[in-house]
C-alpha positions, -999 to 999 in steps of 0.1 A, spaced: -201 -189 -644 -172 -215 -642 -179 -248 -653 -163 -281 -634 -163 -312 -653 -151 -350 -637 -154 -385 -639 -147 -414 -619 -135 -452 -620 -166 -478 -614 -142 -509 -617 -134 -505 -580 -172 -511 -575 -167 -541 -606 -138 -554 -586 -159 -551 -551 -186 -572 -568 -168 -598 -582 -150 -609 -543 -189 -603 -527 -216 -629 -547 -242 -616 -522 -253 -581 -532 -251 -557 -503 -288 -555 -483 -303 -547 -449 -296 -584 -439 -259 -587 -450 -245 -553 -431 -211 -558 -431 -208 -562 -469 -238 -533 -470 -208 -514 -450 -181 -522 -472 -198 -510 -503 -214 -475 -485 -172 -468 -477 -164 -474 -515 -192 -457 -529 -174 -426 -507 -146 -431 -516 -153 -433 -551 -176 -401 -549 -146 -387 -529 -145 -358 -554 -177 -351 -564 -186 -321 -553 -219 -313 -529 -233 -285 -554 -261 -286 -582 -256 -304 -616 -257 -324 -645 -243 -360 -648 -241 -387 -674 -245 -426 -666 -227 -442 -700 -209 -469 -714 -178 -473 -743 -195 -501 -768 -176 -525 -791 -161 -497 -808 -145 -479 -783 -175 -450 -786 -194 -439 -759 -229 -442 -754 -250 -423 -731 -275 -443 -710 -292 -419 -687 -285 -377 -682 -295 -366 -650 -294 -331 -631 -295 -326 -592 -311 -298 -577 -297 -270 -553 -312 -293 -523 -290 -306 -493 -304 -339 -503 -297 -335 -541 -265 -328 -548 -247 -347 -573 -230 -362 -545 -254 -373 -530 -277 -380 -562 -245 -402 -577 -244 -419 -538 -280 -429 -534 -283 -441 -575 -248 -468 -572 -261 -473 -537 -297 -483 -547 -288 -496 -584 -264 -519 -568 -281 -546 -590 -264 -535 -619 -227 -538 -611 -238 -571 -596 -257 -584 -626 -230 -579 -649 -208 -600 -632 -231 -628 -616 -263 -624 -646 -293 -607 -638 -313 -632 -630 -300 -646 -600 -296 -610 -589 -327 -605 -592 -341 -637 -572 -313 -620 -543 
């Protein structure tokens, strides 16, 4: 069995937040759009295949601290690709909140 490990960059998506105050919904297509393109972009190596993945986070220290592990089945529709796709498409709130706070994100 070979084993393929990878990361990506989320400050794109940071960066994308921080020049769009309106978080991307059915109402605002064009931003909705513009984020969809980046999420592929950023995804652009992640392969469509079975897996394990790691949402995390460097603290104060510089140390990194695992927030959620997840594993995507051998389904079309559950590829890491598309797992990782649908999770910063639908957790959108969370790029947003951190730059804007969470509450008005959450009245959005």
């Amino acid at each position: 069995m070979i084993t393929r490990t990878g990361h990506f960059n989320l400050f794109p998506i940071f960066d994308f937040a921080a020049g769009h105050p309106t978080m991307p919904t059915a109402k605002e297509r064009p931003i909705q759009r513009a984020y969809s393109e980046l999420i592929n972009t950023t995804l652009s190596s992640v392969p469509e295949r079975p897996g394990w993945y790691l949402w995390g986070r460097f603290n104060d220290m510089g140390w990194w601290e695992t927030v959620y592990l997840g594993k995507a089945g051998r389904q079309k529709t559950s590829s890491l690709h598309t797992r990782l796709y649908d999770e910063l498409r639908e957790e959108c709130t969370a790029f947003w909140g951190q730059i804007y706070g969470r509450e008005p994100m959450v009245q959005q």
